[in-house]
Structures are given as structure tokens and as C-alpha cells.
Backbone as XML, in Angstrom:
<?xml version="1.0"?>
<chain id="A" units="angstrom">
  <residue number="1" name="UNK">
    <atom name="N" x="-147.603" y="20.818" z="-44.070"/>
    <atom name="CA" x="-147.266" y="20.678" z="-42.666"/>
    <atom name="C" x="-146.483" y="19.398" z="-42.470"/>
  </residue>
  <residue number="2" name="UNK">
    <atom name="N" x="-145.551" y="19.294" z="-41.720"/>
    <atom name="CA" x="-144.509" y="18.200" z="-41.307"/>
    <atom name="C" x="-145.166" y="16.996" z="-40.145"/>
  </residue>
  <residue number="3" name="UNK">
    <atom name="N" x="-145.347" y="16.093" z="-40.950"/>
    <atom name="CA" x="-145.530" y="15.438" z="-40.205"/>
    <atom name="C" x="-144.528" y="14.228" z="-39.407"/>
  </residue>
  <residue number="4" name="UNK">
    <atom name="N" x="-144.554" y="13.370" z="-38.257"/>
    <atom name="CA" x="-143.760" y="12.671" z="-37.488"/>
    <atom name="C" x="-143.346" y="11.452" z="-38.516"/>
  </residue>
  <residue number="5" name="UNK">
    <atom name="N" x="-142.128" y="11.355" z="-38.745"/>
    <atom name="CA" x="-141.815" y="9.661" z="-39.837"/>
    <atom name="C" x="-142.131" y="8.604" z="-38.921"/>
  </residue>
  <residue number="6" name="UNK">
    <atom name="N" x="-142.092" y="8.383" z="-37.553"/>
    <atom name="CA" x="-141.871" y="8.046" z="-36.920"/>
    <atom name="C" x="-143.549" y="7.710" z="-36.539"/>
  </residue>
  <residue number="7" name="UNK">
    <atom name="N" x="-144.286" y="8.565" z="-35.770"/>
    <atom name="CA" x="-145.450" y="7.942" z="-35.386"/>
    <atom name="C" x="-146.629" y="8.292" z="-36.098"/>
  </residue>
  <residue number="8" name="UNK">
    <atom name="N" x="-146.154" y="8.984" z="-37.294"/>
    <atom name="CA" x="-147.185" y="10.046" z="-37.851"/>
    <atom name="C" x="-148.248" y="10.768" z="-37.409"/>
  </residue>
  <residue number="9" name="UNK">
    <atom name="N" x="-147.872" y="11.412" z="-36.063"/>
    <atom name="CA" x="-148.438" y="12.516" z="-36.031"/>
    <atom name="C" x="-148.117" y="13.625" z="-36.636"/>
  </residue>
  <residue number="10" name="UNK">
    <atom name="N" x="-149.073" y="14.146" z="-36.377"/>
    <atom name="CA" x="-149.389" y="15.570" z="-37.337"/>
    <atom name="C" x="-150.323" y="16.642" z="-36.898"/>
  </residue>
  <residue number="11" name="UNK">
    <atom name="N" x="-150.807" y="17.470" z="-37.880"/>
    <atom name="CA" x="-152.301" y="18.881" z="-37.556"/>
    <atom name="C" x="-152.867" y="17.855" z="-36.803"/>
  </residue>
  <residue number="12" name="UNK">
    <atom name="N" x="-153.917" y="18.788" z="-35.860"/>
    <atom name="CA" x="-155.092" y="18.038" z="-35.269"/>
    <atom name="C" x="-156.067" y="19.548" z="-35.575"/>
  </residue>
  <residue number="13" name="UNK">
    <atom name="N" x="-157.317" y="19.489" z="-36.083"/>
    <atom name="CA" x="-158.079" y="20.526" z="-36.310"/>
    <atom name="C" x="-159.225" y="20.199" z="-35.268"/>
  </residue>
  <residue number="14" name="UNK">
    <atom name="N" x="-159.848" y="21.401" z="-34.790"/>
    <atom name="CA" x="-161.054" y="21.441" z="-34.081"/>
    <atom name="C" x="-161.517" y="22.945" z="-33.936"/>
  </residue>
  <residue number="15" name="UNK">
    <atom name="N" x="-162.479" y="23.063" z="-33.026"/>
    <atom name="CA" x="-163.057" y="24.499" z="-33.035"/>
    <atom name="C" x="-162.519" y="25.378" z="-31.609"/>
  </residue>
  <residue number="16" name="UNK">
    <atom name="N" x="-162.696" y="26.438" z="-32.150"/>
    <atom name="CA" x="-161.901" y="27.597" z="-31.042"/>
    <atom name="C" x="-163.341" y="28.386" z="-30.792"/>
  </residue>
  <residue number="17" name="UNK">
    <atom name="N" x="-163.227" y="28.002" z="-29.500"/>
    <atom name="CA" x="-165.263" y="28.041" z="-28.682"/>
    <atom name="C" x="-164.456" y="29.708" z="-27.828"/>
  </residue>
  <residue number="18" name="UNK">
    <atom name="N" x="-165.171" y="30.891" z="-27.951"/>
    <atom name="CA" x="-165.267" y="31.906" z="-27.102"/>
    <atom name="C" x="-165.894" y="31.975" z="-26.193"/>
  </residue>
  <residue number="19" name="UNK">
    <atom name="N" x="-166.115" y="32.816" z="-25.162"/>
    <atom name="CA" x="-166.763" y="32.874" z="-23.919"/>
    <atom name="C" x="-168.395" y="33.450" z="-24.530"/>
  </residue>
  <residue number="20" name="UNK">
    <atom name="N" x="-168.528" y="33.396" z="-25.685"/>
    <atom name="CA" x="-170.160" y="33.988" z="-25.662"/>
    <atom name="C" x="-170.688" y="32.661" z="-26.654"/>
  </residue>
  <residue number="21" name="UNK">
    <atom name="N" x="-169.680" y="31.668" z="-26.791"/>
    <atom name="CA" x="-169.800" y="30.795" z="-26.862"/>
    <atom name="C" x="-170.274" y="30.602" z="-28.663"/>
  </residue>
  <residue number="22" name="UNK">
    <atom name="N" x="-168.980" y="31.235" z="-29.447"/>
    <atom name="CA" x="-169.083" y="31.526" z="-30.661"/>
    <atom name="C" x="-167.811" y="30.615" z="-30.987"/>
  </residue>
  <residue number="23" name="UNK">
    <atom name="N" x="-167.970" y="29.747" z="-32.019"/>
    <atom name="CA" x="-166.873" y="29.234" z="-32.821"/>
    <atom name="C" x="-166.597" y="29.395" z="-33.979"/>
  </residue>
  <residue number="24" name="UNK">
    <atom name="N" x="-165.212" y="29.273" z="-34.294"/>
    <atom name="CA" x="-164.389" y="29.445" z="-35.305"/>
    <atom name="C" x="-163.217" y="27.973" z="-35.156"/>
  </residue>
  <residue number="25" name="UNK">
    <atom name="N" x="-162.904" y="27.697" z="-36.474"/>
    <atom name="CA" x="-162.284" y="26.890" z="-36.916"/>
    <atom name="C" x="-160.632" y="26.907" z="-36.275"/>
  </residue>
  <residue number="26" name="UNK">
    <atom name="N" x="-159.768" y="26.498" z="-36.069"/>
    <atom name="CA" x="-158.865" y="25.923" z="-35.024"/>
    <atom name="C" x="-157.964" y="25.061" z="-35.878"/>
  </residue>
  <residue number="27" name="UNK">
    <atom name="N" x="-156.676" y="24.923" z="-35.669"/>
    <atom name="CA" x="-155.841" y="24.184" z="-35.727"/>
    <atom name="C" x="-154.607" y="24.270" z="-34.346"/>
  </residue>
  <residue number="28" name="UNK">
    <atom name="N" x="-154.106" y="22.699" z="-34.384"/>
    <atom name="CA" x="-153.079" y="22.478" z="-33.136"/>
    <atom name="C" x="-152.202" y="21.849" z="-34.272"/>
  </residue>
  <residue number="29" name="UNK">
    <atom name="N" x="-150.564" y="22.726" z="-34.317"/>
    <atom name="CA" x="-150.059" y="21.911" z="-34.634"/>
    <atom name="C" x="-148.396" y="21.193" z="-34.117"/>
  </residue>
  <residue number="30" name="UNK">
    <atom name="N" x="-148.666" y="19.912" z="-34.222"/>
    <atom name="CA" x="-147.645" y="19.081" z="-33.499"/>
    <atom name="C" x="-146.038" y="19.423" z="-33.237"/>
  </residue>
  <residue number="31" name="UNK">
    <atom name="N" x="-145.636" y="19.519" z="-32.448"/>
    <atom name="CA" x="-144.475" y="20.006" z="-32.475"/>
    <atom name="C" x="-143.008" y="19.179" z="-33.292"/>
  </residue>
  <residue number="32" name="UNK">
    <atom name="N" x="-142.761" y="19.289" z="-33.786"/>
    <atom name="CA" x="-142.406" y="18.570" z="-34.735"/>
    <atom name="C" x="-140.535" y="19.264" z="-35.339"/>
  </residue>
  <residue number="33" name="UNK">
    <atom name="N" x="-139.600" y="18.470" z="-35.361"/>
    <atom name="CA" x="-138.360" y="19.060" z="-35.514"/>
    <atom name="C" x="-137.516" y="18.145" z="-36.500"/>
  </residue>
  <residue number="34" name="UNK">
    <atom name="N" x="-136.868" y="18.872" z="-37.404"/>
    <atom name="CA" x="-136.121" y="18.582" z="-38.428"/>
    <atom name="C" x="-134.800" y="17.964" z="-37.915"/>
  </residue>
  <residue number="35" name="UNK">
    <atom name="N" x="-134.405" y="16.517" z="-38.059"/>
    <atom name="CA" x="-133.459" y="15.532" z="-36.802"/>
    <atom name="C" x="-132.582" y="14.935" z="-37.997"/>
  </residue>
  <residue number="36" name="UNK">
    <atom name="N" x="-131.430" y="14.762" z="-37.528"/>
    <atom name="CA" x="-130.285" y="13.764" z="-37.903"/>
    <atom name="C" x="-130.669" y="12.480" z="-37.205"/>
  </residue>
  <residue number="37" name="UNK">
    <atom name="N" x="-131.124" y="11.210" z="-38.337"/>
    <atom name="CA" x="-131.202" y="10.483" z="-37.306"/>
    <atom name="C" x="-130.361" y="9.070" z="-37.757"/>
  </residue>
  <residue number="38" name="UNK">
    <atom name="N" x="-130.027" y="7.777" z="-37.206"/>
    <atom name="CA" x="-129.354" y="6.943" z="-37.093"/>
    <atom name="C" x="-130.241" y="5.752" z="-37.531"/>
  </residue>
  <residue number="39" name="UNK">
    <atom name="N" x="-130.656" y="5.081" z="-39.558"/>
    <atom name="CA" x="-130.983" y="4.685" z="-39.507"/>
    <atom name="C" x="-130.154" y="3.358" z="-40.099"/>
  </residue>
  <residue number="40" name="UNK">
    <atom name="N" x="-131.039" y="2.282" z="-40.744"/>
    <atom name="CA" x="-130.038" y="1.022" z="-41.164"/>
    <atom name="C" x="-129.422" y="1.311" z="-42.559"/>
  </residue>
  <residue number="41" name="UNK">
    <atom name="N" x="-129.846" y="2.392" z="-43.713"/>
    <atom name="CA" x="-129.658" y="2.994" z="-44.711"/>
    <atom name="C" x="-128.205" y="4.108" z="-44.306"/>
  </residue>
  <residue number="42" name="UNK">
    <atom name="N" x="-128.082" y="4.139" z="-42.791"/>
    <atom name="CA" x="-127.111" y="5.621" z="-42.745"/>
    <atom name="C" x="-127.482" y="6.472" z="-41.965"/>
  </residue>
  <residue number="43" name="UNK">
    <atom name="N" x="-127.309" y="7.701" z="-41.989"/>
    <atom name="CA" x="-127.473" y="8.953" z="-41.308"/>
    <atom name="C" x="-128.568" y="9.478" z="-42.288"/>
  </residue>
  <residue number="44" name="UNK">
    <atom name="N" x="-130.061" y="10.245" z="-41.919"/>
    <atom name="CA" x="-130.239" y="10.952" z="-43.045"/>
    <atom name="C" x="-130.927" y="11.567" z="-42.140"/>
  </residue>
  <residue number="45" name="UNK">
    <atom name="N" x="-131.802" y="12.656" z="-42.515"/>
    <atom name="CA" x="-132.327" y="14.039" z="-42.036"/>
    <atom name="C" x="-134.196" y="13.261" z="-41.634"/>
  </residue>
  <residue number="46" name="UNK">
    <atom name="N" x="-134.810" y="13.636" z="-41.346"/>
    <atom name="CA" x="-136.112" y="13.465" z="-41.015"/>
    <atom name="C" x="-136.954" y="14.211" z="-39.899"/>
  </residue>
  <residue number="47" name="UNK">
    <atom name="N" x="-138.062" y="14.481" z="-40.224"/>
    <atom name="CA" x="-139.108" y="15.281" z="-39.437"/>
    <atom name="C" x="-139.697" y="14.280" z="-38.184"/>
  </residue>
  <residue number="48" name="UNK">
    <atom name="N" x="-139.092" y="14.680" z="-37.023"/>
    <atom name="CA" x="-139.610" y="13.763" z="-35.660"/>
    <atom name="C" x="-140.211" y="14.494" z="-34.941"/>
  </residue>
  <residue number="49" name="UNK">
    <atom name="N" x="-141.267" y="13.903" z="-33.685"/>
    <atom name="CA" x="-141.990" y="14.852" z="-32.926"/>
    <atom name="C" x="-140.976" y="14.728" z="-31.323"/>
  </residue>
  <residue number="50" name="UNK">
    <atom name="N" x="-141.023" y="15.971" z="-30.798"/>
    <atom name="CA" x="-140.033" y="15.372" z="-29.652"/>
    <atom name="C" x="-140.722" y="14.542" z="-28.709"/>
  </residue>
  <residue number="51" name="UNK">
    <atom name="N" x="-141.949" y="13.664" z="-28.583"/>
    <atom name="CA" x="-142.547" y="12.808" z="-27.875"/>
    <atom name="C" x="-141.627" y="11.503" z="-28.257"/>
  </residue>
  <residue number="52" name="UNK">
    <atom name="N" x="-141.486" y="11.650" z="-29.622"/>
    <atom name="CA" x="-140.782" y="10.370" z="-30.114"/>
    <atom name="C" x="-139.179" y="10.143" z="-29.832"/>
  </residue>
  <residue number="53" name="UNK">
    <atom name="N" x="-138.516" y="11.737" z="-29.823"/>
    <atom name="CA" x="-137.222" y="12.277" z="-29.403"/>
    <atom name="C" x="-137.123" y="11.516" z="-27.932"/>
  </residue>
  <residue number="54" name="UNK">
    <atom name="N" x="-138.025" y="12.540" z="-27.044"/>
    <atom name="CA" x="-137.844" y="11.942" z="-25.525"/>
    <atom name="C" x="-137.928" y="10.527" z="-25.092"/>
  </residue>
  <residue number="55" name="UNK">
    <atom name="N" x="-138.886" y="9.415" z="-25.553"/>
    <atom name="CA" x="-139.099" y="8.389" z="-25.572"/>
    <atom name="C" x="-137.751" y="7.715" z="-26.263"/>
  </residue>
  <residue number="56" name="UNK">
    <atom name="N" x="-137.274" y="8.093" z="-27.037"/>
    <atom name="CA" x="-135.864" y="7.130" z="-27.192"/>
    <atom name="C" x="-136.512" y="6.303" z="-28.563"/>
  </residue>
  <residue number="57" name="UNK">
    <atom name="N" x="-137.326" y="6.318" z="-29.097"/>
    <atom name="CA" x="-138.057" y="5.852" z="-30.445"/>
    <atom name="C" x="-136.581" y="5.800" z="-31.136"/>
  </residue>
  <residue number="58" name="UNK">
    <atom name="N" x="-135.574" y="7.153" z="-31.787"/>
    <atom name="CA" x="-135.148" y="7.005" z="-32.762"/>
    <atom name="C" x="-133.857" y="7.612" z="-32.028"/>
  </residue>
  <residue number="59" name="UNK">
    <atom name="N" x="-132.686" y="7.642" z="-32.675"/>
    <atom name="CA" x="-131.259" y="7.771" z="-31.824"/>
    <atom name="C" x="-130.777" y="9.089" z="-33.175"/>
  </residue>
  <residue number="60" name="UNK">
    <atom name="N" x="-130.542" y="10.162" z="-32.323"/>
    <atom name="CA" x="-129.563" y="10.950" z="-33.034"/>
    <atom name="C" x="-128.275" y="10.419" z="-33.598"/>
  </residue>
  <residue number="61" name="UNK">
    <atom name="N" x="-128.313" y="10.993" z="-34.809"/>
    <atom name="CA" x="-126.735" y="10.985" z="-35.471"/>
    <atom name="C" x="-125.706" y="11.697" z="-34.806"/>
  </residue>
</chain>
């Protein structure tokens, strides 16, 4: 799973509770997008979350 270079987020696991109040195992996972980004090395590719996108954290190529 891809995680953020940036803030490292990532999976978050927990339980998926039914109405008779039965659980099963759960995963959430982070939304997360494959970016051109603008670093001091150059242009190179990296896995960002768009929290980090919207916030202005890292600048497209």
C-alpha cells in the first residue's frame, strides 16, 4: 500500500461493527496519488496524499 512521502500517512485498520453488533476486521485506506513533484534533486515522481496536495506542502512539476 502507498504510503504519503510527505506526511506518511497511510492504511488505518479497525473494526467494521454491524447493526446486531457483530465485527469484522476493516481497513481505511488513505487517499493517496502518484504526483510530479518539484524537489531540490529535480522533478521526480512520488506518492502524496491530496491533504498534503491541497495544503500547498509540496508544488507540482
Amino acid at each position: 500500500m502507498a504510503k504519503c512521502a510527505v506526511c506518511d500517512k497511510g492504511a488505518h485498520f479497525g473494526l467494521k461493527v454491524s447493526h446486531s453488533n457483530r465485527k469484522s476486521n476493516k481497513m481505511w485506506k488513505s487517499n493517496v496519488k502518484s504526483v510530479k513533484v518539484l524537489t531540490t534533486a529535480g522533478p521526480r515522481k512520488m506518492y502524496v496524499c491530496t491533504s498534503c496536495l491541497r495544503s500547498g506542502a509540496v508544488t507540482r512539476a
